[in-house]
C-alpha positions as CSV (number, residue, x, y, z in Angstrom):
1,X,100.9,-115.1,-0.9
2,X,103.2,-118.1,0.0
3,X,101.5,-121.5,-0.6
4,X,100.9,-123.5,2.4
5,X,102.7,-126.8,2.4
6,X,100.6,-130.4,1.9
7,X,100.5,-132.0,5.2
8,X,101.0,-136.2,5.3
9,X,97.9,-137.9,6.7
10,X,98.8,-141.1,7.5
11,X,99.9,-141.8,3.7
12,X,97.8,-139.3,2.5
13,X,99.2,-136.3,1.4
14,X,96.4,-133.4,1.5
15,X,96.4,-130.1,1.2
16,X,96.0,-128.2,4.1
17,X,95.0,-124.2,4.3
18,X,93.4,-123.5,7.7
19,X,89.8,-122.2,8.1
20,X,87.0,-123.0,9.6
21,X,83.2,-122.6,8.9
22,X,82.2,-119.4,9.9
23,X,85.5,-117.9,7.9
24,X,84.3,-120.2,4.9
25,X,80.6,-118.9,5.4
26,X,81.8,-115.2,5.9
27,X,83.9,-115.3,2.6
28,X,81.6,-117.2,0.2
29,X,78.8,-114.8,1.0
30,X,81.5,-112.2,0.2
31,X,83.0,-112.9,-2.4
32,X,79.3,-113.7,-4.3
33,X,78.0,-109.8,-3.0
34,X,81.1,-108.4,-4.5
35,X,80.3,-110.1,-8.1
36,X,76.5,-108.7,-7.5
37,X,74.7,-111.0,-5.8
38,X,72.4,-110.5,-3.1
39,X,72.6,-112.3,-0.2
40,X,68.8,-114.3,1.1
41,X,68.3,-115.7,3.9
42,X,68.3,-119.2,4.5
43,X,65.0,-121.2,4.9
44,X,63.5,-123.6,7.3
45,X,64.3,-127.4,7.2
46,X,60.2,-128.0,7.0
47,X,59.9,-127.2,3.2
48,X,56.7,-125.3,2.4
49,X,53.9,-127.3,0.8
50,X,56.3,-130.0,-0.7
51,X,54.9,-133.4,-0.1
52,X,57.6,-135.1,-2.1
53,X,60.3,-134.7,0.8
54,X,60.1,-134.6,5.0
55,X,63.2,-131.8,4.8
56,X,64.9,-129.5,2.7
57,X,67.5,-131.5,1.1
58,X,69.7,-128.7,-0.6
59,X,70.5,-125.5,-0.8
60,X,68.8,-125.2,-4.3
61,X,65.3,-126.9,-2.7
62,X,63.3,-123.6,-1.6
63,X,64.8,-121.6,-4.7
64,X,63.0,-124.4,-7.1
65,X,60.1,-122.3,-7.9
66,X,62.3,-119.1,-9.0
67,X,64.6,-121.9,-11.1
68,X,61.5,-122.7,-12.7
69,X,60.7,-119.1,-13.8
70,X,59.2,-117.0,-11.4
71,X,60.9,-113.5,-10.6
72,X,62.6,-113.4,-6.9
73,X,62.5,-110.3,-5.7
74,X,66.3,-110.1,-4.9
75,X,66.9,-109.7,-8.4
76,X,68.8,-112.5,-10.7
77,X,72.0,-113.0,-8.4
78,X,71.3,-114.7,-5.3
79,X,74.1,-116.5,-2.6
80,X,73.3,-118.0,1.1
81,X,74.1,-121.0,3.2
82,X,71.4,-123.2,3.9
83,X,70.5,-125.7,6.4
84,X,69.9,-129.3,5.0
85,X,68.9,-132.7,6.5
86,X,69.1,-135.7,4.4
87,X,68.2,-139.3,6.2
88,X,69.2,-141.6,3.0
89,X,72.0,-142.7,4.5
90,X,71.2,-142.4,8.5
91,X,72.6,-146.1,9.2
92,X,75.8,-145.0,7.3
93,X,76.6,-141.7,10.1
94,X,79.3,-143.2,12.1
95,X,81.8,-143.7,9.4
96,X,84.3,-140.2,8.6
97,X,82.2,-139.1,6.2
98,X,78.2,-139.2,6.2
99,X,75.9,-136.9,7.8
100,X,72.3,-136.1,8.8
101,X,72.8,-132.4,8.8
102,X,74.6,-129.9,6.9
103,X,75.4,-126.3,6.0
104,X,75.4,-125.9,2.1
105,X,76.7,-122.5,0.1
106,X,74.9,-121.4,-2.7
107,X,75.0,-118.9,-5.6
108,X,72.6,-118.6,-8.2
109,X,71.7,-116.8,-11.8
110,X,68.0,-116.8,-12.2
111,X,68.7,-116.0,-16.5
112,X,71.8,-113.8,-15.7
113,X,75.7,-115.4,-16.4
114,X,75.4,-118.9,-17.7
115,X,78.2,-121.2,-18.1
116,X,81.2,-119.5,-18.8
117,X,80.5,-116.7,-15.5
118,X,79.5,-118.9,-13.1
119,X,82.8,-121.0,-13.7
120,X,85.4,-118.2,-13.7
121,X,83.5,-117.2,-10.4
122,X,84.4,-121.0,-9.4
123,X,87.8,-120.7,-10.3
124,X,88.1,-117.6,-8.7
125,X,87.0,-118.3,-5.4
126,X,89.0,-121.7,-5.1
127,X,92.1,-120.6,-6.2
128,X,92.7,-116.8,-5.6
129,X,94.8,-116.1,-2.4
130,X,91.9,-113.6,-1.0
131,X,89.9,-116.5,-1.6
132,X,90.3,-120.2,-0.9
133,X,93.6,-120.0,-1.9
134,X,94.1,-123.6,-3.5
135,X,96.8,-124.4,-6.2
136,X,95.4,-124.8,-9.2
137,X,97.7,-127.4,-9.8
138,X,95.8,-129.5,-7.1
139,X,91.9,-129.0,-8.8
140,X,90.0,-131.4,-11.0
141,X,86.8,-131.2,-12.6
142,X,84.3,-133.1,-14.4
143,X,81.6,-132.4,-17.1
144,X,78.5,-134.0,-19.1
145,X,80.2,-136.7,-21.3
146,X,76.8,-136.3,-23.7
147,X,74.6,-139.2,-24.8
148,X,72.3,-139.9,-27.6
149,X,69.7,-137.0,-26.7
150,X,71.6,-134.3,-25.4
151,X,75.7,-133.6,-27.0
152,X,78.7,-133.3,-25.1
153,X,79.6,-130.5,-22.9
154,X,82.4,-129.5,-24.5
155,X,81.1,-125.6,-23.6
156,X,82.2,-126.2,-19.9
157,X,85.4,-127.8,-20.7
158,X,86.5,-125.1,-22.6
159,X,85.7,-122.6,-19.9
160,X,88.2,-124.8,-17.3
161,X,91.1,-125.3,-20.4
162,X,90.8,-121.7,-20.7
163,X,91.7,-121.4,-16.8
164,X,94.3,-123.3,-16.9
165,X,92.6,-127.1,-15.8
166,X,94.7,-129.5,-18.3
167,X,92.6,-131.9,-20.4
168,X,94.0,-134.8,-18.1
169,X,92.2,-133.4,-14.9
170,X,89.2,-133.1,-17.2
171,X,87.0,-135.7,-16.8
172,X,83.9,-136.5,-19.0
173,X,81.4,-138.6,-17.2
174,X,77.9,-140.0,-17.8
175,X,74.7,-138.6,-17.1
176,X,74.1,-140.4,-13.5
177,X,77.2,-138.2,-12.3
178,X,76.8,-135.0,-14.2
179,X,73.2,-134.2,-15.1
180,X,70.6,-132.3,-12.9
181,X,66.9,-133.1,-12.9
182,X,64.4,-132.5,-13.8
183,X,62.5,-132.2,-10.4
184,X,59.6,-134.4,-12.3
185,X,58.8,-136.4,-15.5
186,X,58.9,-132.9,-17.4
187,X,60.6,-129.9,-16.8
188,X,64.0,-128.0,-16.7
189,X,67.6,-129.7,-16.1
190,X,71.1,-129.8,-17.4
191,X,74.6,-130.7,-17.4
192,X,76.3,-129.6,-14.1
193,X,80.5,-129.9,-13.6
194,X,81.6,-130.9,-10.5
195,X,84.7,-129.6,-9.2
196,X,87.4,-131.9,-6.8
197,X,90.5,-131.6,-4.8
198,X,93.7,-134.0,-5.4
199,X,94.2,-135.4,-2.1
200,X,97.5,-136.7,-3.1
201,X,97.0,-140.5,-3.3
202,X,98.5,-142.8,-5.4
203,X,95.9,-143.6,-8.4
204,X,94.0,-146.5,-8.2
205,X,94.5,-147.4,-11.9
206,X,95.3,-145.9,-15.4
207,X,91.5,-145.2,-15.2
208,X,91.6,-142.7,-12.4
209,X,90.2,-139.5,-12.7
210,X,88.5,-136.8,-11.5
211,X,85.5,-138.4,-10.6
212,X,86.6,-141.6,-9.2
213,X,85.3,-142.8,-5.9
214,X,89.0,-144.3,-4.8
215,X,89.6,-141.1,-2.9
216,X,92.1,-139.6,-4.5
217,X,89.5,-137.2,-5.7
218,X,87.4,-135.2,-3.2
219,X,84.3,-133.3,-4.6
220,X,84.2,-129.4,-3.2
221,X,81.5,-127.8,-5.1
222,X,79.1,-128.2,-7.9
223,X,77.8,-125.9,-10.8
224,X,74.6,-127.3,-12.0
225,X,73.5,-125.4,-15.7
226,X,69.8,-125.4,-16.6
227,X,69.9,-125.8,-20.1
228,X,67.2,-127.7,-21.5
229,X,63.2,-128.8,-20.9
230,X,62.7,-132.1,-21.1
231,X,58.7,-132.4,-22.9
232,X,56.7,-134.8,-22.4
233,X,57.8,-136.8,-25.4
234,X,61.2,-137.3,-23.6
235,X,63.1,-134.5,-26.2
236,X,65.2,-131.5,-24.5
237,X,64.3,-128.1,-25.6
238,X,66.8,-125.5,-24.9
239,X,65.6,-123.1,-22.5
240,X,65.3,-119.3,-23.3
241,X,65.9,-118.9,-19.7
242,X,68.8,-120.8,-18.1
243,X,69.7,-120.8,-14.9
244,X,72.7,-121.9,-12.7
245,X,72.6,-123.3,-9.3
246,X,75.6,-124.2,-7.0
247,X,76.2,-126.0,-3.9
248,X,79.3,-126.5,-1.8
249,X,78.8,-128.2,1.3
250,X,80.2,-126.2,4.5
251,X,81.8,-129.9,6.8
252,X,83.3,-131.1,3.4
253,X,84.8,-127.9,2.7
254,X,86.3,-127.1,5.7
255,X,87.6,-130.8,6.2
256,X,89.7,-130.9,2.9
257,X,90.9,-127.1,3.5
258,X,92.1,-128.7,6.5
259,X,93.7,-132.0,5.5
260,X,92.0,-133.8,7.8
261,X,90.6,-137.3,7.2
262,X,87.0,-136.7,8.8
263,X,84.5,-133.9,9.2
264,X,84.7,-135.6,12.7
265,X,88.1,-133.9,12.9
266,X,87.4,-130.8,11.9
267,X,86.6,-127.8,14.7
268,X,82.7,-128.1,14.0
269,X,83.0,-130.8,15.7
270,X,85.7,-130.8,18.2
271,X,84.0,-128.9,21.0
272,X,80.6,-131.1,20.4
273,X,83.1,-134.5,20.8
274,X,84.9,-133.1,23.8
275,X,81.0,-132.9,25.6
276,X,80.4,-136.5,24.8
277,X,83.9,-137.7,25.8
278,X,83.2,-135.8,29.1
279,X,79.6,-137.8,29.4
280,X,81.1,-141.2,28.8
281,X,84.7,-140.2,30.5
282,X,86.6,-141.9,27.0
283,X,88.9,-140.3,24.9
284,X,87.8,-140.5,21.4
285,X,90.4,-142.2,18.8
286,X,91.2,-144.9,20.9
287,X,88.6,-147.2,20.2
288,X,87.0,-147.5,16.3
289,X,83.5,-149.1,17.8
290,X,83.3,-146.6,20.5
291,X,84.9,-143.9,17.7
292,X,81.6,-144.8,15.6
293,X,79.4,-144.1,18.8
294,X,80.6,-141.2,19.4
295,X,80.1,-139.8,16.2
296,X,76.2,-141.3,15.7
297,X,75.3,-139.3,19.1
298,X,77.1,-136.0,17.7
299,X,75.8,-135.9,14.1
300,X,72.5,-137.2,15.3
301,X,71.8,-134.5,18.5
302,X,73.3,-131.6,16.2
303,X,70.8,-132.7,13.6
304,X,67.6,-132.8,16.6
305,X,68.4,-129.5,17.8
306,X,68.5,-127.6,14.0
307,X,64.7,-129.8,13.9
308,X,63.8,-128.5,17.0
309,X,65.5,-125.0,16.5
310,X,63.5,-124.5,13.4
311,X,61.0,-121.8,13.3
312,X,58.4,-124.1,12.1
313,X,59.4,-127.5,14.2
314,X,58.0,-130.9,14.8
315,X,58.4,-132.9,18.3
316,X,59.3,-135.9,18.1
317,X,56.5,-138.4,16.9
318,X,55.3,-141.7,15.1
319,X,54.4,-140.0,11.5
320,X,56.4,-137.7,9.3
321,X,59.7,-135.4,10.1
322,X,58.1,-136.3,13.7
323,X,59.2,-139.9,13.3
324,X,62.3,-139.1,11.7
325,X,63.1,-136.7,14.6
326,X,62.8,-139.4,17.0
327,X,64.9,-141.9,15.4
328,X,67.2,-139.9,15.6
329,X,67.2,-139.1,19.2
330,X,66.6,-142.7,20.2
331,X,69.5,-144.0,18.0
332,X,71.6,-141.0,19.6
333,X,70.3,-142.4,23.2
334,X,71.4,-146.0,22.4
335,X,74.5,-145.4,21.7
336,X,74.9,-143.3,24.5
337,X,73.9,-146.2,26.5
338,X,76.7,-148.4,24.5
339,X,79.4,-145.8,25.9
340,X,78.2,-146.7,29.7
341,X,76.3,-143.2,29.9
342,X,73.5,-144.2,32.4
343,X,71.4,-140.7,32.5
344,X,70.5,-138.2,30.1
345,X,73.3,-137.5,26.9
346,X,71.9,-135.7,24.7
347,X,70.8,-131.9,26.6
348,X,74.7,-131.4,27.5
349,X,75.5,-132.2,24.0
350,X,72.8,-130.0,22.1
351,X,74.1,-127.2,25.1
352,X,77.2,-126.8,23.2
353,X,76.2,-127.2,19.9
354,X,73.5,-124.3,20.2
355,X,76.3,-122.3,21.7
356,X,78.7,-122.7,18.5
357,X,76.5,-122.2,16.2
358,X,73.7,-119.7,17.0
359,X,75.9,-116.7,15.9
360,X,74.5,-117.8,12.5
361,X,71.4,-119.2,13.1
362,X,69.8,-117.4,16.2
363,X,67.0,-119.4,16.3
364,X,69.0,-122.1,18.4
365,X,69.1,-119.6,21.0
366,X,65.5,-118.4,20.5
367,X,64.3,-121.7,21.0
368,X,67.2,-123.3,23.7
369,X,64.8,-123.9,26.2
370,X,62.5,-125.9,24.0
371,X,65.5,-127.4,22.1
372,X,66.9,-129.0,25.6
373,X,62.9,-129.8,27.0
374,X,61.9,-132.0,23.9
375,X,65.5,-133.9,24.2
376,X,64.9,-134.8,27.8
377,X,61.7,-135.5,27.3
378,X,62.1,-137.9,24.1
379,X,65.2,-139.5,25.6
380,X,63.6,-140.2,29.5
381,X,61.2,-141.5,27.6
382,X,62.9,-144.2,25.3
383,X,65.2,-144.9,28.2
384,X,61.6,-146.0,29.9
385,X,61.0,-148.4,26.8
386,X,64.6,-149.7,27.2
387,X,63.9,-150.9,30.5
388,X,60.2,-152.8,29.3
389,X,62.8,-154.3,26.6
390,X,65.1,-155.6,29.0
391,X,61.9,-156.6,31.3
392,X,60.4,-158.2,28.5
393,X,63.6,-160.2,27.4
394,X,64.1,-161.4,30.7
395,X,61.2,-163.1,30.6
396,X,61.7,-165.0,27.5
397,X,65.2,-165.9,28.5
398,X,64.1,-169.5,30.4
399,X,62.6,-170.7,27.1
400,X,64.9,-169.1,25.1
401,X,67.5,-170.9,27.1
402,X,66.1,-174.6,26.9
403,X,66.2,-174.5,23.4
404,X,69.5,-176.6,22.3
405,X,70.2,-174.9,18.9
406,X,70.6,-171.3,21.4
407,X,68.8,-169.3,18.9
408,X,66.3,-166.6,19.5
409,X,63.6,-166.4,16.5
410,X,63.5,-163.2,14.5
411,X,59.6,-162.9,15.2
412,X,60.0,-162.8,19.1
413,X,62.8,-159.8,18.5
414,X,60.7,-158.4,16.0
415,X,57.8,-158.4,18.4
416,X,60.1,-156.4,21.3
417,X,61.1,-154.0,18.3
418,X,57.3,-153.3,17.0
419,X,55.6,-153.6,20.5
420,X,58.1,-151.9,22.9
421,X,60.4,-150.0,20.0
422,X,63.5,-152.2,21.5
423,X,66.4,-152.0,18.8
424,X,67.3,-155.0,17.3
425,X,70.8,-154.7,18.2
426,X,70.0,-154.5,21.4
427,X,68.1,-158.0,21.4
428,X,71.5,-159.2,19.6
429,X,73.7,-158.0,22.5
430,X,71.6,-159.2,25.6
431,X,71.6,-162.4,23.5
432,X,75.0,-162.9,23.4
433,X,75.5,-162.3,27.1
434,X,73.3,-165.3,27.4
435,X,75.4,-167.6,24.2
436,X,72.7,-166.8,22.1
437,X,72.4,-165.7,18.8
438,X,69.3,-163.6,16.8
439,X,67.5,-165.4,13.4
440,X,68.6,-161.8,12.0
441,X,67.2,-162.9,8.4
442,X,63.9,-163.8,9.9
443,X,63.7,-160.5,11.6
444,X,64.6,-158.1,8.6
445,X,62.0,-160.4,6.7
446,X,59.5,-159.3,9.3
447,X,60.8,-155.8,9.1
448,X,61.0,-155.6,5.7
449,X,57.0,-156.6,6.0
450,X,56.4,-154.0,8.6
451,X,57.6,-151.5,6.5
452,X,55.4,-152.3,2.8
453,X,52.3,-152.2,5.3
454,X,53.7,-149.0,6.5
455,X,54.6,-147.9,2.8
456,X,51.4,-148.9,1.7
457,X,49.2,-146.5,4.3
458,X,51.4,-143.6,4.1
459,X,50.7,-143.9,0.0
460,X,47.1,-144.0,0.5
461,X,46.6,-140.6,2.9
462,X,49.5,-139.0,0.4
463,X,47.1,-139.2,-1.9
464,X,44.4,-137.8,0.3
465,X,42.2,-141.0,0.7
466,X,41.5,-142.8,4.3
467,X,43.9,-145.8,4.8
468,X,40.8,-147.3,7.4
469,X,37.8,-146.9,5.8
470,X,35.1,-148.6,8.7
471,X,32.1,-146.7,8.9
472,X,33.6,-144.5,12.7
473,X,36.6,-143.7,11.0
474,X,34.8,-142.0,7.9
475,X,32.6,-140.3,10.6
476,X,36.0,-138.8,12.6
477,X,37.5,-137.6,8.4
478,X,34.5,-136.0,8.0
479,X,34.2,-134.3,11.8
480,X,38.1,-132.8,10.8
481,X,36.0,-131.3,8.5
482,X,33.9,-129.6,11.2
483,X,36.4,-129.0,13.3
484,X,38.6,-126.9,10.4
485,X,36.0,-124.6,10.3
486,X,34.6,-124.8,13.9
487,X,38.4,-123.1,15.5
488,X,38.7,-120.5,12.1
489,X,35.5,-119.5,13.6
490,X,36.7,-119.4,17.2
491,X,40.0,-118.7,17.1
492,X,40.3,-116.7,14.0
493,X,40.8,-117.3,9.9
494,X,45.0,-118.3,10.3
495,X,44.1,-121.4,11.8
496,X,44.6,-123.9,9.1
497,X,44.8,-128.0,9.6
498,X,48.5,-129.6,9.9
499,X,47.8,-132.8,10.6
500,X,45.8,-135.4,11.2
501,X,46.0,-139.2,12.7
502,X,42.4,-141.3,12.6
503,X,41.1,-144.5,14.4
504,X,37.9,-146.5,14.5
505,X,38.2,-144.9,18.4
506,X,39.4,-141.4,18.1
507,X,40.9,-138.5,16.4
508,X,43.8,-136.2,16.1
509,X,43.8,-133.0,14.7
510,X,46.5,-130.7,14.9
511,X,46.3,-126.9,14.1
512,X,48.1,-123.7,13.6
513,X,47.6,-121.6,16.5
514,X,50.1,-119.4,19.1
515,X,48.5,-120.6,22.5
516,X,46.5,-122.8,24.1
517,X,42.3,-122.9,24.0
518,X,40.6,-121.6,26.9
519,X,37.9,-123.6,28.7
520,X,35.4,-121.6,26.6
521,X,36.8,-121.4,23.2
522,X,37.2,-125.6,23.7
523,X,33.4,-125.4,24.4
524,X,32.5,-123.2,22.0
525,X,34.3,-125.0,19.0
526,X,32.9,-128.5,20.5
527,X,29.3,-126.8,20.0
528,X,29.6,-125.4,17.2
529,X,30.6,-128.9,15.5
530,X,27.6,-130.6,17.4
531,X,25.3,-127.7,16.2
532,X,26.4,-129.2,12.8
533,X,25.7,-132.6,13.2
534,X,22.6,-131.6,14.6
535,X,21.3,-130.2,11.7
536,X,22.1,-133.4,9.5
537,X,23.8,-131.2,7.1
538,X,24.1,-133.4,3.3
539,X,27.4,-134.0,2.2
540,X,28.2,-133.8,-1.4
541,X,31.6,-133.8,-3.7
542,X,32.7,-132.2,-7.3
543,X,35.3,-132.9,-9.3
544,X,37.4,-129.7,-10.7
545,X,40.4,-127.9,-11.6
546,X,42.1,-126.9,-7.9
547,X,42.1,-123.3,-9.3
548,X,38.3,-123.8,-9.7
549,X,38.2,-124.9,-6.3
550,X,40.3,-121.9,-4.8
551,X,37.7,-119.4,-6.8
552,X,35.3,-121.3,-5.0
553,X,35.6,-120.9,-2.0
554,X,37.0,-124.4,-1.1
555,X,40.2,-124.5,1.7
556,X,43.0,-126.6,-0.1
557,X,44.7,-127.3,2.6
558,X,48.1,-128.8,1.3
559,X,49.0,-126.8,-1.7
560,X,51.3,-129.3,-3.8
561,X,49.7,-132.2,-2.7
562,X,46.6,-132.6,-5.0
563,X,46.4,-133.3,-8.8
564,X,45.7,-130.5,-11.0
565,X,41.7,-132.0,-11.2
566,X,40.5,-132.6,-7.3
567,X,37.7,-133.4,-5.2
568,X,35.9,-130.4,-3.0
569,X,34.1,-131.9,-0.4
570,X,30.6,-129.5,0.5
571,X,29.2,-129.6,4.3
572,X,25.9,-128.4,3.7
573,X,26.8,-124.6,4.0
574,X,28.9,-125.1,6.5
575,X,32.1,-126.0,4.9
576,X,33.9,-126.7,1.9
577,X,37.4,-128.4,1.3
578,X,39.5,-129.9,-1.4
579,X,40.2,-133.6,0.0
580,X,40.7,-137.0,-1.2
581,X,37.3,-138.6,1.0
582,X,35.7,-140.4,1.9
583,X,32.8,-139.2,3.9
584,X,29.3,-139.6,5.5
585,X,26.9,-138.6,3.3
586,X,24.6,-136.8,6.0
587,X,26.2,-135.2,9.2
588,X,23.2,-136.7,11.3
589,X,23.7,-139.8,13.1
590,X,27.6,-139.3,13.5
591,X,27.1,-139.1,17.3
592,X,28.1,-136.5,20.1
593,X,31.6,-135.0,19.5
594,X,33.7,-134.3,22.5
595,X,36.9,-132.8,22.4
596,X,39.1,-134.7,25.3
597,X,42.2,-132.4,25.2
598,X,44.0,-129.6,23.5
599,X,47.5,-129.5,24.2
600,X,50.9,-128.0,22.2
601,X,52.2,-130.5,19.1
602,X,55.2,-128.2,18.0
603,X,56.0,-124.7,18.5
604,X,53.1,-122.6,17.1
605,X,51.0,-126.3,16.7
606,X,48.1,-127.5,18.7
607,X,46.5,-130.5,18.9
608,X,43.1,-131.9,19.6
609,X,41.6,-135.3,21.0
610,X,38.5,-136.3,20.5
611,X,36.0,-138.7,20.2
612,X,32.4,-139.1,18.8
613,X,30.0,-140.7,21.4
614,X,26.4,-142.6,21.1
615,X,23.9,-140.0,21.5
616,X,22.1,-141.1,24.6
């Protein structure tokens, strides 16, 4: 098959062989089943019992238990694509590059081929014609320079010699490029060789390499090797079991295979730019600010709709993936509003994107009409706390306006921000339409003080305690407790907690369950915790083992969250649940609990108000 020729980018010469994602998805799962491997299906973005992360982060995240040892039952090959949200670098989206969600390719050997197999399988794939269909001449690679505890991977470079990969285009590099894991203090990791494209710049020095972050050098794919244990001394044990694990990221892919300069440019993303040119009648490339809006509302309203589309999703909230969810939306909304769209921006844009891409994940298309209600919803909503802003603002303007120096403190816009969620760069931009300017370093101080509080409260219920610890907000943690158990005994033993939010003056509790309570079954469960209460049940706590716990009896009820020893928490004979505390030590005297609504949280999530009242 003829080569196709390199294509000049604007100075850049790339190399350009046309495909898009679902012919790169089609072949990679392929050309993996044709060397064995069984193909698995791709998991939700809500990671099961993993308190560590909001989302899965990679393609390797929900096979981390059979890298560790246990048996899948697929067998020892395994390839998929998987979807990925990773919010790192979420005020970086709106340059060419950076994104909030992705499609990753993997294959894996679960102690099958090792090094030597899972590179020819590289190789093959990039550079056959049936394949990818690159020039070999145009691939670079990098491996595990070594250090003082673990050697040189000269194993790997062999391999890509042996291919045909010169020693030039062979790059050794330390162990913050080319080393995976481990996942914790202890545990398996390796060397991994990353594999780039020569996009046919001009060198930025002698120095360059495959590697280098000048751009010369794209990365395409990575082969991670799980070699070695790392004990708790800090030594690395070679594994009797080593496993490989790949990932090649589907926008990248596609966007070098194309020559084009952004994943913005590629056809995943053409048909979702044409719907936001339409909104804000522009034409996108003819304006780098507006360019950069553009591209936050696409990347940001694809990502919402895979969060919303997931068969275990969150709506949009103030905790959690919740809160992630709607900071996504809202920044989506603003700039939306920076383009002149006055109404809603983000439905017709989430419209299209479930159209392109529910051929491989239905479950945009299950869930379209929840997908495009939650958007509306969350966006009305923050265009709502826009408007206070603006209100707001106005009213500061004739003090702000007397002062000579024409500078707005950074606690008064911090105040907008944390009071009526109005953006910072908002505040800056009404300022300067009055000659004012924002104490921006006063702000981000204030911020940056916001956010160790906030640090600080989500740290203490990670690790299972009560961030408030007043005597009403110990009586709601222990009345979750009731509840738990009150609703398995209405509603049946799948209801399990997932989530709660506690004041001095009320409770949240939200709960697995596929429809909403009847009048009765509210009642019921509201008795059956009063009943409780009644009988001023004693409230005692053990330390154990969490296996100890599970045998029994005890409801863990976030897995991976506790320590191997925990505390079980013992309601009389009532219930019994591993938890961090603290709690009344009687049940009597807590007061009369009322539940003030039950309403939907997420799909296949309810949620309950309540409150405990002075016993008249």
């Amino acid at each position: 098959m003829k080569q196709p020729p390199a294509v000049d980018k604007g100075g850049q010469v790339a190399y350009s062989f046309p495909m898009n994602a679902d012919e790169l998805r089609s072949k990679y799962i392929a050309f993996f089943k044709s060397k064995g491997h069984a193909q698995i299906q791709g998991k939700s973005l809500l990671p099961d019992n993993d308190p560590t992360v909001l989302f899965t982060t990679a393609g390797m995240h929900p096979l981390v238990p059979y890298l560790l040892g246990e048996d899948h039952p697929a067998g020892k090959r395994l390839v998929d694509y998987q979807k990925c949200i990773r919010t790192g670098d979420i005020d970086s989206v709106g340059d060419s590059s950076h994104l909030t969600f992705f499609e990753m390719l993997g294959n894996w050997s679960l102690g099958d081929y090792f090094k030597e197999g899972a590179i020819r399988m590289s190789f093959e794939f990039l550079t056959s014609p049936e394949w990818l269909n690159i020039p070999v001449g145009k691939i670079g690679v990098t491996v595990f320079e070594g250090d003082a505890t673990v050697a040189r991977d000269e194993e790997s470079a062999g391999v890509w010699k042996s291919l045909g990969i010169p020693s030039e285009r062979i790059s050794y590099r330390p162990r913050a490029d080319n080393w995976w894991g481990p996942a914790g203090a202890t545990g398996p990791c390796g060397p991994d060789s990353e594999m780039f494209i020569d996009m046919g710049r001009e060198p930025c020095g002698p120095e360059c390499a495959p590697g280098c972050s000048c751009g010369k050098w794209l990365e395409i794919w990575n082969d991670v090797f799980m070699q070695y244990n790392k004990t708790a001394d800090g030594t690395y044990e070679p594994l009797s079991r080593t496993c490989v694990d790949t990932g090649m990221g589907i926008e990248r892919t596609v966007t070098i295979l194309n020559g084009k300069k952004s994943v913005y440019d590629t056809e995943i993303f053409a048909p979702i730019v044409r719907a936001v040119e339409e909104a804000a009648a522009l034409v996108y490339g003819a304006d780098p600010e507006r360019d950069r809006s553009v591209r936050i509302i696409c990347d940001h309203t694809r990502a919402a709709a895979f969060i919303l589309g997931d068969p275990k999703a969150v709506s949009p909230s103030n905790v959690g993936a919740g809160y992630v969810l709607r900071r996504l939306i809202r920044r989506a909304a603003r700039h939306g509003r920076k383009l002149g769209i006055t109404g809603l921006v983000l439905s017709p844009v989430a419209r299209v994107i479930i159209d392109r891409l529910s051929g491989p994940y239905p479950e945009l298309e299950e869930n379209r009409g929840y997908i495009i209600a939650e958007l509306d919803r969350e966006e009305g909503k923050f265009l709502e706390t826009l408007q206070k802003g603006e209100h707001e603002f106005e009213k500061l303007l004739p003090n702000l306006l007397k002062d000579p120096r024409r500078v707005m403190s950074g606690r008064l816009a911090f105040k907008l921000y944390d009071t009526y969620g109005f953006p910072i760069e908002l505040t800056e931009e009404l300022a300067a339409e009055q000659g004012l300017t924002v104490n921006r370093s006063e702000f981000d101080e204030a911020f940056r003080n916001h956010q160790t509080l906030s640090r600080a409260g989500s740290e203490q219920l990670f690790k299972g305690g009560l961030g408030d610890q007043g005597d009403m907000a110990v009586k709601y943690h222990t009345a979750t407790h009731l509840l738990h158990k009150a609703l398995r005994m209405v509603l049946g033993e799948h209801v399990a907690q997932k989530g709660s939010n506690i004041t001095a003056e009320r409770m949240r509790f939200d709960f697995s369950h596929h429809a909403p309570m009847t009048t009765e079954e509210i009642r019921e469960a509201e008795g059956i915790v009063n009943a409780q209460i009644a009988r001023d049940l004693p409230v005692t706590v053990k330390v154990m083992s969490l296996e100890e716990a599970k045998t029994d009896g005890a409801t863990a009820l976030f897995g991976e969250k506790y320590e191997s020893r925990v505390k079980v928490y013992t309601i009389g004979d009532f219930s019994k649940e591993v938890c961090g505390g603290p709690h009344v030590e009687r049940t009597g005297g807590m007061g009369l609990f009322r539940i003030q609504k039950e309403q939907s949280s997420s799909a296949g999530v309810r949620r309950i108000r309540a409150v405990l009242e002075k016993e008249s």
